[in-house]
N, C-alpha and C positions, 0 to 999 in steps of 0.2 A: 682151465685158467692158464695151462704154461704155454697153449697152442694159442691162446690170446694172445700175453705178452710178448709171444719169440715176434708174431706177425707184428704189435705196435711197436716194437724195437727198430724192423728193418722198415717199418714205413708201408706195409703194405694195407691198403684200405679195404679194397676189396676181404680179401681172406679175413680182416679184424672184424668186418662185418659180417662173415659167414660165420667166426668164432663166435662172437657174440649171441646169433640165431641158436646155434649149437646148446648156447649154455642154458640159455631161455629155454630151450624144449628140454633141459634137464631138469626143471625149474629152477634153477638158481635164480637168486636175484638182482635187479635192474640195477640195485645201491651195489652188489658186490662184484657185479660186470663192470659197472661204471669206475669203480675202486681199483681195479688190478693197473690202469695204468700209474695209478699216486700207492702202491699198495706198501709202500715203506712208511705213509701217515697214517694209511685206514686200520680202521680196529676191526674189521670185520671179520677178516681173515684170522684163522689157525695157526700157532706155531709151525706146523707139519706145513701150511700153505706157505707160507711167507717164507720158508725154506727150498721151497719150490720153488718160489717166484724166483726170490733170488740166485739160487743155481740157474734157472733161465737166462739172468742178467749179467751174472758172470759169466756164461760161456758165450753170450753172444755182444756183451760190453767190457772188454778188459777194463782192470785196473789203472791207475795211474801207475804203475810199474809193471805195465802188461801183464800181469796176473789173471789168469782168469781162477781158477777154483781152489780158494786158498785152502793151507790145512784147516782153519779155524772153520770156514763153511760147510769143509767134507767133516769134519767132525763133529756140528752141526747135525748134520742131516742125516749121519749114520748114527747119531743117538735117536731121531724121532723116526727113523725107519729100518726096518729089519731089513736083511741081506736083499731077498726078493723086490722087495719092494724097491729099495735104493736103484738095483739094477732092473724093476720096469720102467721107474721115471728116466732113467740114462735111457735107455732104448727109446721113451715117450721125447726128449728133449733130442734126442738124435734124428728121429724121425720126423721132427720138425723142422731139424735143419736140415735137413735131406730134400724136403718139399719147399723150402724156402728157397734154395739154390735152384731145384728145377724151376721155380717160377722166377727167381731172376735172368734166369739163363734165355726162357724161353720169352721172357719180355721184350731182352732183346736181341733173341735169332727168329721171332717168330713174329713180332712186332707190327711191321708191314703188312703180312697174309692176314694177321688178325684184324688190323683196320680194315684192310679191304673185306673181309668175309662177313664184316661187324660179328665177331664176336667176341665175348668176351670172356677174360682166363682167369681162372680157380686159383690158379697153379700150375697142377695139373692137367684139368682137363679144360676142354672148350666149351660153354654154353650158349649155345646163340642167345641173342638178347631182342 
């Protein structure tokens, strides 16, 4: 779900529809993929998820006073997750943005080769189409 959102945040189509596949071969379901972009209305979701999301949303949508992860949030989320846990979602939300950079990066330094070769980017990698 937070490899979903970081992609529908920056606009990226591609990847949100690979996230999406993803989540589908986990079985999750159709109502609760479809939900994660309005997930501040749906009841589907978890405290523990919704806490997710929203750390998702704050580090890659500041506040109206540029804030991104206020204390209220971090303290939030270190009540509904132990130490480990807190710091594999930082590392799962990091490494989202890590791949979101490479794949703006590469959109446009790599852009042209790619039309011409027609293929089509992951992100990361290339798959012809």
């Amino acid at each position: 779900m937070v490899q979903l959102r970081a992609r529908q945040i920056v606009g990226s189509e591609d990847l949100t529809a690979l996230h999406k596949s993803n989540l589908r071969k986990t079985q999750d379901t159709d109502e609760r993929i479809a939900a994660v972009a309005q997930w501040k209305a749906a009841t589907c979701f978890s405290e523990a998820e919704r806490v997710a999301l929203a750390l998702v949303e704050a580090i890659f949508v500041p506040d109206a006073g540029n804030e991104r992860v206020s204390d209220a949030l971090y303290a939030r989320a270190s009540s509904l997750y132990d130490d480990k846990a807190l710091a594999t979602l930082a590392v799962a939300i990091g490494q989202v943005s890590f791949f979101i950079a490479v794949a703006l990066l590469e959109n446009h330094c790599l852009g042209a080769r790619q039309a011409k070769a027609g293929a089509r980017s992951y992100g990361y990698a290339f798959v012809p189409t």
